[in-house]
C-alpha positions as CSV (number, residue, x, y, z in Angstrom):
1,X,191.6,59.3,71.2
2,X,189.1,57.4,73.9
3,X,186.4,59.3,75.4
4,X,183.4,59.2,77.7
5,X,181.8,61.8,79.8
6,X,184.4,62.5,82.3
7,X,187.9,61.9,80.8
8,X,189.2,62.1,77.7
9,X,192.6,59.6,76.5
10,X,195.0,60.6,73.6
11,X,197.8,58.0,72.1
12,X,199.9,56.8,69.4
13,X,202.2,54.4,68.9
14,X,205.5,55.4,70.5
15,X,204.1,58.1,72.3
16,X,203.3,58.8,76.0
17,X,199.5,58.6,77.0
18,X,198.0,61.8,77.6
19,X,194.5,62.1,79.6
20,X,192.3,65.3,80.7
21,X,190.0,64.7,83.3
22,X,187.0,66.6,83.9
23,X,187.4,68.1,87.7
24,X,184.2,68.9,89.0
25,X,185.8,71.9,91.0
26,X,188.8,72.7,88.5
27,X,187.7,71.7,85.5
28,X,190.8,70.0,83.0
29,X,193.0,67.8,84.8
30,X,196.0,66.6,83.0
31,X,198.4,63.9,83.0
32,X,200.8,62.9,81.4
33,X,202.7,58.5,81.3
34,X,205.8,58.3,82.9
35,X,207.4,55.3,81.7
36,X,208.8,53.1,83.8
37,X,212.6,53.5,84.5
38,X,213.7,49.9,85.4
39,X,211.8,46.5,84.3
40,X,208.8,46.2,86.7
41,X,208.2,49.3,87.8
42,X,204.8,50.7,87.0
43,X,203.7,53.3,84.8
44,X,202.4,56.5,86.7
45,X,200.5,59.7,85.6
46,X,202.4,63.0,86.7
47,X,200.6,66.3,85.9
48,X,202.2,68.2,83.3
49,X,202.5,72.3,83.5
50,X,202.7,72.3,79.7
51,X,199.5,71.1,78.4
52,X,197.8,74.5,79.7
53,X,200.1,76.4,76.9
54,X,197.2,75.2,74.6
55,X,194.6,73.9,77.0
56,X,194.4,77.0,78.9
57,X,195.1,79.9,76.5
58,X,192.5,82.1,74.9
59,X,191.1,78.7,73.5
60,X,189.5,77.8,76.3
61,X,188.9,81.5,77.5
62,X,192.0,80.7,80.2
63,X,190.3,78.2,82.1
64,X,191.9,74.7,82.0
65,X,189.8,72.8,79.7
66,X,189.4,70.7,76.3
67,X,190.8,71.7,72.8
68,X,189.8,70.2,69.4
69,X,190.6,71.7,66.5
70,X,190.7,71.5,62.8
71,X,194.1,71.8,60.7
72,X,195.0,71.7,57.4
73,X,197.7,69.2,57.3
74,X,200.9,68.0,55.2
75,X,201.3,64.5,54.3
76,X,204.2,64.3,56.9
77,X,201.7,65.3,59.8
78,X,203.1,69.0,59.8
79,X,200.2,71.8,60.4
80,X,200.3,73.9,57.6
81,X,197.3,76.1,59.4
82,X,193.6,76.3,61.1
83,X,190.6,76.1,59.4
84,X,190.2,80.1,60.1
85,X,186.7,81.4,62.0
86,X,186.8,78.0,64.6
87,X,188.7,78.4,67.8
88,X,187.5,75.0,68.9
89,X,185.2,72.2,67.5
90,X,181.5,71.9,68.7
91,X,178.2,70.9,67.3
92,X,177.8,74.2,65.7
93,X,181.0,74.3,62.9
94,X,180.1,73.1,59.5
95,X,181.2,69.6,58.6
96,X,183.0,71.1,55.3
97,X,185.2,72.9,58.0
98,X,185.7,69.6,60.7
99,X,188.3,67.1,61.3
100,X,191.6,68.2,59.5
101,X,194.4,66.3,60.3
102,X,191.9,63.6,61.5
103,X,191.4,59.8,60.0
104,X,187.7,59.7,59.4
105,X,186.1,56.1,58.6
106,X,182.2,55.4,57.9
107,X,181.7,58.8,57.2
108,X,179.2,58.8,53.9
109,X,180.4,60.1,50.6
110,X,177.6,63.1,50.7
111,X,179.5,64.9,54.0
112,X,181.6,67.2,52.9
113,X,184.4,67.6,55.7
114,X,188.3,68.1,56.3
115,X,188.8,64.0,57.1
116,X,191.4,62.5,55.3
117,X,192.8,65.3,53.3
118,X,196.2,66.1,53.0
119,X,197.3,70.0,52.2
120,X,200.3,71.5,51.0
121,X,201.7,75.1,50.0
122,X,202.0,76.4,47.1
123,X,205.0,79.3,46.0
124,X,202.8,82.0,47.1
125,X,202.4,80.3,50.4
126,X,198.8,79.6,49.8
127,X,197.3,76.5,51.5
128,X,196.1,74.1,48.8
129,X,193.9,71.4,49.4
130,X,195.0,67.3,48.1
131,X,192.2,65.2,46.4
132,X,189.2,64.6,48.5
133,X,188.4,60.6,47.0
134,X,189.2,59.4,50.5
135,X,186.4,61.1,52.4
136,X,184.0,58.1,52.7
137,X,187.2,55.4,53.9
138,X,185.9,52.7,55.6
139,X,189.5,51.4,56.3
140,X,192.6,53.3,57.4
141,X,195.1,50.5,56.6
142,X,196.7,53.2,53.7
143,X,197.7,55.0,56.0
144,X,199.0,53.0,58.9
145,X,199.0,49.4,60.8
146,X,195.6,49.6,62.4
147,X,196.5,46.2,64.2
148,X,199.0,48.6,66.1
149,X,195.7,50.2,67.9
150,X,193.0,48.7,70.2
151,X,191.1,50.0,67.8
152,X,191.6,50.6,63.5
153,X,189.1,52.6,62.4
154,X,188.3,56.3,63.2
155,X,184.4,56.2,63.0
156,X,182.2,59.3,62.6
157,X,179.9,58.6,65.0
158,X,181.6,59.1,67.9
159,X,183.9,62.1,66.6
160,X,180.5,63.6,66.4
161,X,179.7,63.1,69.5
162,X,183.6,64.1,71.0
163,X,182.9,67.5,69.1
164,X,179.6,67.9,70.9
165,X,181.5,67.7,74.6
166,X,184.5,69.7,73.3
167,X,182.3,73.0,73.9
168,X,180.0,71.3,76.3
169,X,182.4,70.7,78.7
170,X,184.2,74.2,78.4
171,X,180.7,76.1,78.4
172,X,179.7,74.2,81.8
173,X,183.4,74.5,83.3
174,X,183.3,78.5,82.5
175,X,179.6,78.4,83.9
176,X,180.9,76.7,87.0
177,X,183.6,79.4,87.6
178,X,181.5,82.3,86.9
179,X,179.4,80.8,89.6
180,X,182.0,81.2,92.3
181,X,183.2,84.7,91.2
182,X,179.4,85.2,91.5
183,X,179.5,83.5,95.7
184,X,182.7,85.2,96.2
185,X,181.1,88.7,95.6
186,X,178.1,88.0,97.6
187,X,180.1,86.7,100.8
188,X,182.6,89.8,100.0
189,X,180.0,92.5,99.2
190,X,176.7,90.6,100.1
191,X,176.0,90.6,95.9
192,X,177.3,90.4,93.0
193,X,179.1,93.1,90.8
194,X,175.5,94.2,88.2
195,X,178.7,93.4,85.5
196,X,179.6,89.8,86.9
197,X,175.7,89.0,87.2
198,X,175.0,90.2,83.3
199,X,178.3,88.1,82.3
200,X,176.8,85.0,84.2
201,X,174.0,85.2,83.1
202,X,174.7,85.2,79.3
203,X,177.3,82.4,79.8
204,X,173.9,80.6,81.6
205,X,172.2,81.3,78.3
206,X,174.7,80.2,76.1
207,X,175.0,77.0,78.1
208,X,171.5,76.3,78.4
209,X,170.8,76.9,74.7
210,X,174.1,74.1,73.6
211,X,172.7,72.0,76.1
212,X,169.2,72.1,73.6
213,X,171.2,71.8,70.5
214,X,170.4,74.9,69.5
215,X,172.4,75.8,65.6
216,X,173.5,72.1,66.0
217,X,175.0,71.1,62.5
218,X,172.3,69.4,60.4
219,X,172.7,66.0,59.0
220,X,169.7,66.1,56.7
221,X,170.4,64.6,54.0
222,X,173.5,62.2,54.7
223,X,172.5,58.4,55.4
224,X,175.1,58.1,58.6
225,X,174.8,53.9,59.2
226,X,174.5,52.7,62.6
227,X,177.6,51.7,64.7
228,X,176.2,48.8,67.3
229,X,179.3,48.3,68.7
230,X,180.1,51.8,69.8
231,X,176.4,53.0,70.4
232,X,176.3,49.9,73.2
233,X,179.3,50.8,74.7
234,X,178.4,54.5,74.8
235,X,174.5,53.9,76.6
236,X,175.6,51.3,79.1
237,X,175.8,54.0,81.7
238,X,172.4,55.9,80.4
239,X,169.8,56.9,82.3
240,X,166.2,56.1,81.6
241,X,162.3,57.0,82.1
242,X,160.0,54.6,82.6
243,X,159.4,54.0,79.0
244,X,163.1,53.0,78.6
245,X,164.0,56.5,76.8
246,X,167.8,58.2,77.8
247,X,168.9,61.3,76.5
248,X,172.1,58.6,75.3
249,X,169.8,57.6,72.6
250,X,171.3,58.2,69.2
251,X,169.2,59.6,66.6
252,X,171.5,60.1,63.1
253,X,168.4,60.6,61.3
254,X,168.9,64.8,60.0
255,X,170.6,65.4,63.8
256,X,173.2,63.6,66.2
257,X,170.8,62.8,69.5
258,X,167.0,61.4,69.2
259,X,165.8,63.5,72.2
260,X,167.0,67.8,72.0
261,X,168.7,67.8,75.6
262,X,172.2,66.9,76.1
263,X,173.5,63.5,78.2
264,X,176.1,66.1,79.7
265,X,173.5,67.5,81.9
266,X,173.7,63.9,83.6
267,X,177.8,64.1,83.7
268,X,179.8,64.4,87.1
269,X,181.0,68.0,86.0
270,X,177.3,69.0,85.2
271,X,175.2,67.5,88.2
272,X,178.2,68.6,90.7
273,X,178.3,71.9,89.7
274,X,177.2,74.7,92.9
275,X,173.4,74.6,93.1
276,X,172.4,78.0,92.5
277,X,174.1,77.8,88.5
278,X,172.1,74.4,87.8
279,X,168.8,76.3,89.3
280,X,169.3,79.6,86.7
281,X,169.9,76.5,84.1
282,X,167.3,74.2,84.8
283,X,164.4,77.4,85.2
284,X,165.6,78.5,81.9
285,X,165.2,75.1,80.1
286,X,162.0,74.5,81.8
287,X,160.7,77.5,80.4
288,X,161.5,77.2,77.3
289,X,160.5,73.6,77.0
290,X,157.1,73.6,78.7
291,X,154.3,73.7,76.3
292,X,151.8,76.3,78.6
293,X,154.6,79.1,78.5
294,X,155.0,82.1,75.7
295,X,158.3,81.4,75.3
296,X,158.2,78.1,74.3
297,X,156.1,79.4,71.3
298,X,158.9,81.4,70.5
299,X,161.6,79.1,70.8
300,X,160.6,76.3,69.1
301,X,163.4,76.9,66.6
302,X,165.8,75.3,69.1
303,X,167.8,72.4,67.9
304,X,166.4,73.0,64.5
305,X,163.3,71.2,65.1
């Protein structure tokens, strides 16, 4: 998997490329390679009606949109079952419960998680976990030909990051649509149903309070080392204050991001969404950041600081 703010690329060796866009109307966009039928020809991207009998099911909330989630897993690559209690990953779900089926590398020995580990079933058809020595790996070459991949490590810096815009990206895509329904009523009606406004509105909360981090997973207490590599490829599109500070800045220190207010807020499907969502957002972060309100006394709990 390759990532950055607006698309996401899946693929394995032998496989067809898959990629989801982020539509800043739609929402998921996905394609699907079509290989080439005669020498020469080029490789094109057809959209494929299939990917939305995962990536727009009850997942997602039946909007087309990411899907991350943790499996138990059999050594042959067969899904013996979710994690229960996680529909989809996000900053929130508890590393002990992240990443089965995944190859995790750099990950340190004190984070617990589902990395690595192989599962099988017992007589009674109960899942049982394999041994758990392989959750620190700082090489996948047990399991495969990493030479086979642009890349042969699986690092745990940016799978925390690609569970952070799994929800994100669904929370502001359902946002976005709740917007419209919300225009659509008001052109139809002149305003909205009192039952789509109270709907909006707590899908505004929810969003505004991911966007702050708020329940984010803490990573007190586990020494996560540095990636250069990947943190200069991730902040060469940042954008920063006069003091050279970017809500890209990496913190890894007890939580994921140095400063408590997502990057996605700067992404295409964020900054193009219709004006009057990003005003309800932006009022409610502003009052619960600025320091002369109430409620900022009240919520200083957000993003566990």
């Amino acid at each position: 998997m390759y990532f950055n703010e607006d698309t996401h690329l899946a693929w394995m060796p032998g496989g067809k490329v898959e990629i989801i866009s982020f539509d800043p109307d739609t929402g998921g966009r996905f394609f699907i390679e079509e290989p080439p039928e005669e020498p020469g020809e080029k490789v094109r991207f057809v959209h494929s009606g299939r990917c939305f009998g995962c990536h727009g099911g009850s997942a997602t909330n039946f909007l087309p949109g990411p899907l991350a989630r943790s499996h138990f897993t059999s050594e042959t690559g067969r899904r013996l079952g979710s994690v229960s209690g996680h529909i989809r990953l996000g900053h929130k779900v508890p590393f002990q419960d992240r990443w089965g089926g995944y190859s995790v590398t750099g990950a340190p020995k004190t984070l617990k998680h589902l990395g690595n580990v192989f599962a099988s079933r017992n007589e009674k058809r109960e899942v049982l976990l394999d041994t758990v020595r392989d959750r620190s790996k700082d090489s996948l070459s047990d399991y495969f030909e990493p030479e086979k991949f642009p890349r042969g490590d699986s690092n745990v810096v940016p799978l925390l990051l690609l569970d952070h815009q799994i929800e994100g990206h669904n929370l502001i895509m359902e946002a976005r649509y709740r917007q419209r329904h919300l225009d659509y009523q008001t052109e139809k009606k002149g305003k909205p149903e009192s039952s789509a406004q109270r709907s909006a509105d707590s899908l505004f909360e929810r969003l505004t309070r991911y966007l702050l981090f708020k329940e984010e997973a803490s990573l007190a207490g586990h020494r996560i080392n540095r990636h250069p590599e990947f943190e200069e490829d991730f902040r060469a599109n940042r954008k920063t204050t006069a003091d050279g500070l970017s809500l890209k800045d990496l913190s890894l220190n007890g939580r994921l991001m140095e400063h408590r207010l997502s990057y996605l807020i700067q992404s295409r499907p964020f900054l193009e969404s219709p004006q009057n969502m990003k005003d309800q957002i932006y009022n409610r972060l502003w009052a619960i950041l600025s320091p002369i309100t109430n409620e900022f006394r009240t919520c200083r709990g957000i993003g566990n600081t």
